[in-house]
C-alpha positions as CSV (number, residue, x, y, z in Angstrom):
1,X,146.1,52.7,47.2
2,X,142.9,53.7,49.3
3,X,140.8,50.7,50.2
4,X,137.0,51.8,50.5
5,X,134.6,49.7,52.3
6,X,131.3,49.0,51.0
7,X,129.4,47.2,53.8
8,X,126.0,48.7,52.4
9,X,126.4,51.8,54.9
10,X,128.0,54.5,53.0
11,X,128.8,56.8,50.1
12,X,131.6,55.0,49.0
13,X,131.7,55.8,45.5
14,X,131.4,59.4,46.5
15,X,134.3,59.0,48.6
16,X,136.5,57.0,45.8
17,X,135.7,60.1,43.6
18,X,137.3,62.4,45.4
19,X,140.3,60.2,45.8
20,X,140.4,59.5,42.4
21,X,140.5,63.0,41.5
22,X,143.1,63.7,43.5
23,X,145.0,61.1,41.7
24,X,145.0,58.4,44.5
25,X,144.0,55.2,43.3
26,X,141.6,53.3,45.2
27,X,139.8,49.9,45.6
28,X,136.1,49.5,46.9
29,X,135.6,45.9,48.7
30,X,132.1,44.6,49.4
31,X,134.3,41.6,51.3
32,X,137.2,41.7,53.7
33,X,139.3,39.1,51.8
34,X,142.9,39.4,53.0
35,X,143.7,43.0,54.0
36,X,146.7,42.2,55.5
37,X,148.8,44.1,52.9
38,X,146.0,46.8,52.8
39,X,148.0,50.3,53.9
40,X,144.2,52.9,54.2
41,X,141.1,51.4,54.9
42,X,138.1,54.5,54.6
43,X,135.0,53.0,56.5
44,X,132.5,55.9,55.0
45,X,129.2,55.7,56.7
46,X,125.2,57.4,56.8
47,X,122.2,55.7,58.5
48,X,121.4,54.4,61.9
49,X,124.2,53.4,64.4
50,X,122.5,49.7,65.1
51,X,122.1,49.3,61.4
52,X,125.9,50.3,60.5
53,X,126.5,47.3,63.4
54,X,124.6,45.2,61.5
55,X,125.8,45.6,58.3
56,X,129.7,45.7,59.3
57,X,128.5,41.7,60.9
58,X,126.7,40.6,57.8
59,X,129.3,41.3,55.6
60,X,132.1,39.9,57.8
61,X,133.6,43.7,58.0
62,X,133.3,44.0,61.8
63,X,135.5,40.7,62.1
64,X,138.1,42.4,60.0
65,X,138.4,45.7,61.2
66,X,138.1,44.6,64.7
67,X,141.9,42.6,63.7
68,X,143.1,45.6,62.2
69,X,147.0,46.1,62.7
70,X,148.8,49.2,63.4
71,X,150.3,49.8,60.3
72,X,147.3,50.0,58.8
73,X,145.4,53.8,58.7
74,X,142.1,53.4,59.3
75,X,139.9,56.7,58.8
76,X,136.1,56.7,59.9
77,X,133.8,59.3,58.0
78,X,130.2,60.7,59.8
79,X,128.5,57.2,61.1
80,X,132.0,55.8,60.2
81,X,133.5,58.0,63.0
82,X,130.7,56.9,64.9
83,X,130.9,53.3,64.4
84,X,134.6,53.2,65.6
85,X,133.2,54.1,69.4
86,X,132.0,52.3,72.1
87,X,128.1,52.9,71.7
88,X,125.2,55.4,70.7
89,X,122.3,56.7,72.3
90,X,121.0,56.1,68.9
91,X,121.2,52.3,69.5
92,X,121.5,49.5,71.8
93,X,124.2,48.3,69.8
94,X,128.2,47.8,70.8
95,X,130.4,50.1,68.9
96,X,134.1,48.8,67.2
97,X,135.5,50.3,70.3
98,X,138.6,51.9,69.2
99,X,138.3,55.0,70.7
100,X,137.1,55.6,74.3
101,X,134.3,57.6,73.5
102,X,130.1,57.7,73.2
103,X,127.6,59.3,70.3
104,X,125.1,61.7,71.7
105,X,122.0,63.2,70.1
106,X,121.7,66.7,69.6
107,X,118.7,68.5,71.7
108,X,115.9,69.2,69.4
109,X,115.0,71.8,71.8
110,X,117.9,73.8,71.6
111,X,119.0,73.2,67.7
112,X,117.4,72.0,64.4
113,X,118.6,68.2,64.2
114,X,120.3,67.3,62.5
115,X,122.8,69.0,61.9
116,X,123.1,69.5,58.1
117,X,125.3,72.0,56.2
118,X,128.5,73.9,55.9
119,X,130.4,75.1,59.5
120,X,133.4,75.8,61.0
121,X,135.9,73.0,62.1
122,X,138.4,74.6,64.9
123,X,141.9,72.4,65.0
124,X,142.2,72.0,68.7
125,X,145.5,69.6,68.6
126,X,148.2,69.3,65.4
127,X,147.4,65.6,64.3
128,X,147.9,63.7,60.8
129,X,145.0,65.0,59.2
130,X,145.1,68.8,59.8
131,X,147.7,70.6,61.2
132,X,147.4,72.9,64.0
133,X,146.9,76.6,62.7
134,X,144.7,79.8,62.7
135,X,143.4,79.5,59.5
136,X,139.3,79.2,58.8
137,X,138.3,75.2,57.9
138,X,134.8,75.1,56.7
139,X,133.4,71.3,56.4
140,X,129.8,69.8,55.2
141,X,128.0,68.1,58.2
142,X,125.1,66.2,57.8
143,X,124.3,64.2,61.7
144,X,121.7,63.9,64.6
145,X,124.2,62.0,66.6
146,X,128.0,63.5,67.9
147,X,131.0,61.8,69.4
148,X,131.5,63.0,72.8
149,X,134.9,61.9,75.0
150,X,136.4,62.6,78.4
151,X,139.6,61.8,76.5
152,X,140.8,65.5,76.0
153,X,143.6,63.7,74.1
154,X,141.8,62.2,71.9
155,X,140.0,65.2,70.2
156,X,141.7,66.8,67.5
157,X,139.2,69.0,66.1
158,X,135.9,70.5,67.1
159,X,132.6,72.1,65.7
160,X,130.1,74.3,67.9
161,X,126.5,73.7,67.0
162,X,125.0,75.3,70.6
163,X,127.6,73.2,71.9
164,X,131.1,72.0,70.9
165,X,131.5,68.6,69.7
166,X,134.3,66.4,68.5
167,X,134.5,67.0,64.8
168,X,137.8,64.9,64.5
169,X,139.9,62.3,66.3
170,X,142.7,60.6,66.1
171,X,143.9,57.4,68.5
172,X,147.7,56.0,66.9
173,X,146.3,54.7,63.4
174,X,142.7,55.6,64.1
175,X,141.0,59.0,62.5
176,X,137.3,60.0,62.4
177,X,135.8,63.3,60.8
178,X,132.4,63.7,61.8
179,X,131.9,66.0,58.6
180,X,131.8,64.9,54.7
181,X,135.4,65.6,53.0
182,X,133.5,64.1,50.4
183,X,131.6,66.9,49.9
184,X,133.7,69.4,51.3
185,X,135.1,71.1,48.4
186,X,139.1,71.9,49.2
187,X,138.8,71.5,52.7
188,X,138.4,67.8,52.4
189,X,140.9,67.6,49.6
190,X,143.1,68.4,51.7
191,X,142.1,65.7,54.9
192,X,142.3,63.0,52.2
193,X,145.6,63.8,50.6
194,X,147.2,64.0,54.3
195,X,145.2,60.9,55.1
196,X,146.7,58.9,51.6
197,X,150.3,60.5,52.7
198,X,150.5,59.2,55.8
C-alpha cells in the first residue's frame, strides 16, 4: 500500500494513477492520522517552496513527516524533493530538512526557466530507485528551482540543463526525483515499482 499525501500541493491523483495501474494499491490522506503502520509515504508536490511550507503546517503534515521513522520510505516528487531540504532561494521559508542540501533558481540568462519537458537523467550512484547502468533514462521535468548539495554522497542521479543538477537523492529511507514519474511514461514505471518494492 502507497500512502499519497494530499496537503493541497500536488498532483496526487496523478500520482495514485500510476500506482494503480501498476497494480499497487494506494491511499490518498488529506490528514496525518496515525501513520505509524504506514510502509511508503509519496509527498508529490508543484507550486512555490514557502507555500508547500505552508500547506504541509496547515494541514498538520509537516508535524508528521517531520516524526517520520526509518522504516518508513518516504519519496519526495519535484517541490516534494524540494520540500524535504533545508531551504530555497525561492523562499524565506525552513525546509523539512532531511537531506543536507539547498534549491537554487536556474539563470534566466543562460536557460529558459523553467525547465519544462522531457531530458536525460544520468545514474551517478546504484541506489533503490534506479540501479546504476549505461542505459538512456529520459524523465518529464517541469521546475525553476534545483536541489544543489556539497554531499557528493547524497546524489544519486543527475540532469544537465547548462549545468548539472541533482535529479535524484537518496539519504537511508529518504528519495527525491526532481522529475514527474507521473508523467514519465516507463521510465517512471519503473522508479515507482522499485520505490513500492522496497
Amino acid at each position: 500500500m502507497i500512502t499519497i499525501v494530499d496537503a493541497g500541493i500536488g498532483n496526487f491523483q496523478s500520482v495514485a494513477n500510476m500506482f494503480n495501474f501498476l497494480g499497487i494499491n494506494t491511499k490518498i490522506l488529506k490528514e496525518p492520522t496515525d501513520i505509524s503502520n504506514i510502509s511508503h509515504l509519496v509527498l508529490p508536490g508543484v507550486g512555490s517552496f514557502d507555500t508547500g511550507m505552508n500547506m504541509l503546517e496547515q494541514s498538520g503534515w509537516r508535524k508528521a513527516i517531520e516524526k517520520i521513522q526509518p522504516h518508513i520510505k518516504l519519496l519526495g516528487i519535484c517541490l516534494g524533493m524540494q520540500l524535504l531540504t533545508e531551504s530555497s532561494e525561492e523562499g524565506k521559508r525552513k525546509g523539512l530538512g532531511f537531506v543536507n542540501a539547498s534549491c537554487s533558481s536556474f539563470d534566466s540568462r543562460l536557460v529558459t526557466v523553467p525547465h519544462i519537458g522531457w531530458n536525460k537523467v544520468h545514474v551517478t550512484r546504484s541506489n533503490d530507485l534506479m540501479k546504476l547502468d549505461e542505459s538512456e533514462n529520459r524523465f518529464y521535468f517541469s521546475h525553476s528551482y534545483y536541489v544543489q548539495s556539497s554531499d557528493q554522497e547524497l546524489r544519486t542521479m543527475e540532469t544537465e540543463y547548462k549545468t548539472n543538477f541533482i535529479a535524484g537523492y537518496q539519504k537511508g529511507n529518504i528519495f527525491g526525483v526532481q522529475f514527474h514519474p507521473e508523467k514519465s511514461h516507463r521510465f517512471g514505471m519503473e522508479i515507482f515499482r522499485n520505490f513500492a518494492n522496497l
